[in-house]
N, C-alpha and C positions, 0 to 999 in steps of 0.2 A: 252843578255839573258842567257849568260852561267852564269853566277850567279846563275841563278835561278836551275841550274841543268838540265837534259833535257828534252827536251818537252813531256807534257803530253801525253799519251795515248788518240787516235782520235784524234785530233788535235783539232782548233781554232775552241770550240764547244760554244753557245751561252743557257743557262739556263733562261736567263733572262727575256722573252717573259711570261716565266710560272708565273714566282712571279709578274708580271705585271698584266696580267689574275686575278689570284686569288686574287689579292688585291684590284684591279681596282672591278669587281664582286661584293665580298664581301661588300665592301663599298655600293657600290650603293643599298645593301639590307638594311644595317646598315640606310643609310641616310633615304629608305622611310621608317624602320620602325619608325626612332627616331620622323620625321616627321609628321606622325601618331599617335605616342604617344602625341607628345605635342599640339596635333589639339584634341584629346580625351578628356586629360585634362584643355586646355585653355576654349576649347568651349562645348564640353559637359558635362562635368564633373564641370565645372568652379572651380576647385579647383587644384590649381599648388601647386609643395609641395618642399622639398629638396630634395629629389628625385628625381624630374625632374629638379633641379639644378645641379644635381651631374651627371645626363645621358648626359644632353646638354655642359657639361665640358667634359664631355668622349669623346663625337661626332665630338666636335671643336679640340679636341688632336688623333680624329682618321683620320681628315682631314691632322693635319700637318705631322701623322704617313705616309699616304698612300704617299703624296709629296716626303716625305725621301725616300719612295721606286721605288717610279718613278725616282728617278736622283739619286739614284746610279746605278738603272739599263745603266739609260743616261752614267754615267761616265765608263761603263764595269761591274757594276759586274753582276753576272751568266755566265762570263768567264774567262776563266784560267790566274792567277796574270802573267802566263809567255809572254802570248800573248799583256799585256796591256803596255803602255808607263807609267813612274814614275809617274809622275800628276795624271794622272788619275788612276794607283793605290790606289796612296792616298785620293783621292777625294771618289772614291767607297767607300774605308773603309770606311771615314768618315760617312757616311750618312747610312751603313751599322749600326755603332755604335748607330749614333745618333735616328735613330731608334727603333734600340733593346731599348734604354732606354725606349721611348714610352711604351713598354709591359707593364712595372711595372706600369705604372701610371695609363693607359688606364683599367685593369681589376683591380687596387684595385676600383677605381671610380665608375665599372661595379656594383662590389658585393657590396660596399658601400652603391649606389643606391638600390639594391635590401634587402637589409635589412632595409633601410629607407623605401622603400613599404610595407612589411611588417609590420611594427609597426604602418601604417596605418589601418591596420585590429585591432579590439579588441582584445585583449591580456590580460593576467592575467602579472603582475607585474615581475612572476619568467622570461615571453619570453621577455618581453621588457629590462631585464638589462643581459640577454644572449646576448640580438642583440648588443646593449651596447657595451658588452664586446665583440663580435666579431669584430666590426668596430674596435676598439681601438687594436686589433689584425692584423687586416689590415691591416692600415696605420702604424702602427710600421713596421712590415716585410718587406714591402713593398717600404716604405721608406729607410728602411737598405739599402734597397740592391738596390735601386738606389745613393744613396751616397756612398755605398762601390765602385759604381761604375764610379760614376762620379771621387771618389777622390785616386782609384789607378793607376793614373798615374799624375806628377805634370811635366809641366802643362797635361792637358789632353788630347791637343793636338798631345800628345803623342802614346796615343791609335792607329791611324788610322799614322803616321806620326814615322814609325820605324828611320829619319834620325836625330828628334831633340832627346837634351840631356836632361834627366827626372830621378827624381825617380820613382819607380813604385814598388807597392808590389807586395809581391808573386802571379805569376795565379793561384794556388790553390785556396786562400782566394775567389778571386774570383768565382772562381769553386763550391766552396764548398757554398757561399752565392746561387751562382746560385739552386745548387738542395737544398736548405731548401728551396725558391720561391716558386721552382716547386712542390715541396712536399707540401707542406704549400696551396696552390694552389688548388691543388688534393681534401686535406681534408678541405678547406671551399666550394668547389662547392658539396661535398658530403652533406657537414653539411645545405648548402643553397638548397639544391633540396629535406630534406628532413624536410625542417623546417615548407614549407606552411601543411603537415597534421598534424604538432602541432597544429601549428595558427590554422586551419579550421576548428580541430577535435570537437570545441564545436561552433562553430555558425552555427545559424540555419538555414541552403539551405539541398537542395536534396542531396541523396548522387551523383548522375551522377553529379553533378553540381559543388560539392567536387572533385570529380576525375578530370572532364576536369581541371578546376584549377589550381590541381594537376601536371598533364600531362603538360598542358603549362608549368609550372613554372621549371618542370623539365630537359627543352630543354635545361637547360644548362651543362646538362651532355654530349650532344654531341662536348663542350667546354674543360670538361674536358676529356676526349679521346685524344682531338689533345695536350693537356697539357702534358700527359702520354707521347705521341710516340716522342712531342718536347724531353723529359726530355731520355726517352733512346735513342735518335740518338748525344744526344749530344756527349760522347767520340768517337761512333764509327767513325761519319760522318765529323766532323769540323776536318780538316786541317790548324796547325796554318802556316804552308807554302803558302798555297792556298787559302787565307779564302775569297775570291772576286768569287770563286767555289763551296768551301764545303758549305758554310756558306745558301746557298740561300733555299735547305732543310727543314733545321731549320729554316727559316726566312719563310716558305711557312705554316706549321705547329703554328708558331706565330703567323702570322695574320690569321689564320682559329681560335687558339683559342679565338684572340681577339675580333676578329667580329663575332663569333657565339656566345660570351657570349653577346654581345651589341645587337643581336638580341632578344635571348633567353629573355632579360630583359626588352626587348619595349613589346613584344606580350600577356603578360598578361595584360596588361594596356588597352589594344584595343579590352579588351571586350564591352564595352559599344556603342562603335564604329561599331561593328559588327553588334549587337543588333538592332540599328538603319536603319542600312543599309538592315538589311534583314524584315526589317518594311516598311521601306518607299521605296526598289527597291525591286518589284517582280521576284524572281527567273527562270530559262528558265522552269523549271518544271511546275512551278504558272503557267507561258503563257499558258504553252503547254495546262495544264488539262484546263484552263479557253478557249480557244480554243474549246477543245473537247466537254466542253458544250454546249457551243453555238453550233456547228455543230451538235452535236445530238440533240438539240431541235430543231433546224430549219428542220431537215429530219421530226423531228417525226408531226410537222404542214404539211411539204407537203403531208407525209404519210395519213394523217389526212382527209385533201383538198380532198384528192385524192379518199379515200373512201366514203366520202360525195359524190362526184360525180357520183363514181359509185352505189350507193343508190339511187340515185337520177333518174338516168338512169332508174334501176332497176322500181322502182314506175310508170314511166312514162310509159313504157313498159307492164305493169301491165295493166293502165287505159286503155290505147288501145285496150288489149283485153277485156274488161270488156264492151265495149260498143257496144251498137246492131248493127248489121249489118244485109243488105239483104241476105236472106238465099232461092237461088232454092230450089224446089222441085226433092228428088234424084231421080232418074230412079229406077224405079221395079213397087213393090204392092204397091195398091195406098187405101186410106177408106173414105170411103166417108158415111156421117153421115147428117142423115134428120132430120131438129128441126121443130118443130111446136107449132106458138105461137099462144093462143086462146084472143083475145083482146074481154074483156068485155064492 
């Protein structure tokens, strides 16, 4: 290990458990909401479109993303390249790399998708060959810079595997491919969270109804934030010394923005879903008030019962006195009256 220079500061510390967590998590939001989505539109909706071709293509490449990050965690990394054995240095990279490539493909597919939903909504001619032209913006960039990346290093083996013999272009190139991504990234989740009140500004719902919409479709701004802090930790944090360490960071911020775009882009689709659900299961609120009714009409009959009875009482009570009774003569003055009858 004196190669490597000397040992890290803290010693033989382990990161790894975090990028595990957050991936492992993430996913499993990802999986129920893709899940949900295509149960919305198989079965109530009944209409599947390219857009739910293009999210279920995202879903099965976030499956084999999340595996890449489970084994290189397996092989060490989120620990220091000093502490690991050769093998499994190279083994971490690898799956480190093969990974990261996943990002590019995973959220063009994302925003893909979401602009194919889109053009499901009525649309005047000018949004529909913007969207157009955004996807075809996409998948250019996007595509670059997974092939810049695959093909600067021959073979590419190379990448995670400093001991084979390779060309390899400049890391700038790289570098520099990377922040237009990022950049590029930034301003279509901008342009895509601000597109549905084009789309909606002329079809005819309420406006609360416009907003929620709205508001959904916008969650994918909490996708681009983690894009943003991905893009500035890059020079500061990655270590090309250490990258089975620096690297995991960056990798923790990539899959938050992958999977909170893949969610952000199921949950508007699960309006109808919703709708349903809160039709046909009664909410705890529904019980509660449906409850209090009956409990207050049932009081208000015994209340009822109860006064009839004592009404009843009352009357009976009444008759009682109402009826003759032997009545002494009281003590004292007494009169006494003489009648006389003359019979003819």
């Amino acid at each position: 290990m004196d190669a490597l220079g000397p040992a890290p500061p803290g010693g033989d510390r382990d990161r790894g458990y975090i990028l595990v967590a957050v991936s492992v998590t993430t996913f499993a939001f990802v999986a129920l909401s893709g899940a949900l989505r295509l149960i919305t539109r198989a079965f109530i909706i009944r209409q599947l479109g390219w857009d739910d071709f293009c999210i279920s293509l995202a879903l099965l490449l976030s499956i084999v993303s999340t595996a890449f990050n489970v084994k290189q965690i397996h092989e060490g990394g989120g620990r220091h390249i000093y502490y690991l054995s050769p093998p499994h240095a190279i083994e971490a990279r690898k799956w480190v790399d093969l990974a990261e490539l996943f990002v590019f493909i995973i959220t063009c597919l994302t925003k893909v998708s979401f602009c194919l939903f889109l053009m499901r909504i009525p649309n005047s001619k000018r949004v529909i060959y913007f969207l157009w032209l955004l996807i075809v913006a996409l998948i250019v960039v996007n595509a670059s810079c997974a092939i810049v990346y695959i093909l600067q290093c021959r073979p590419m083996a190379a990448l995670w595997n400093p001991t084979i013999e390779a060309r390899c272009w400049s890391s700038n190139l790289y570098l520099i491919w990377g922040y237009i991504q990022g950049v590029f990234s930034v301003v279509t989740d901008f342009i895509c969270s601000g597109l549905p009140i084009v789309v909606l500004w002329n079809v005819k719902i309420s406006s609360r109804k416009k907003f929620g919409i709205c508001a959904l479709m916008a969650l994918g701004l909490f996708a681009t934030a983690c894009c943003m802090v991905r893009i500035a930790l890059f020079r500061v944090v990655l270590d090309p010394y250490d990258p089975t360490w620096s690297i995991v960071t960056i990798e923790i911020w990539a899959i938050l923005e992958e999977n909170l775009g893949l969610i952000a882009v199921n949950v508007p689709v699960m309006v109808p879903l919703y709708r349903l659900l809160r039709e046909k299961v009664p909410s705890g609120y529904s019980l509660m008030r449906s409850y209090l009714r009956k409990s207050s009409s049932g009081g208000a009959s015994v209340s009822q019962h109860s006064s009839r009875n004592r009404a009843f009482q009352r009357m009976k009570d009444a008759n009682q006195n109402d009826a003759p009774m032997d009545m002494e003569p009281l003590p004292g003055i007494t009169k006494t009256v003489d009648t006389s009858v003359d019979i003819v």
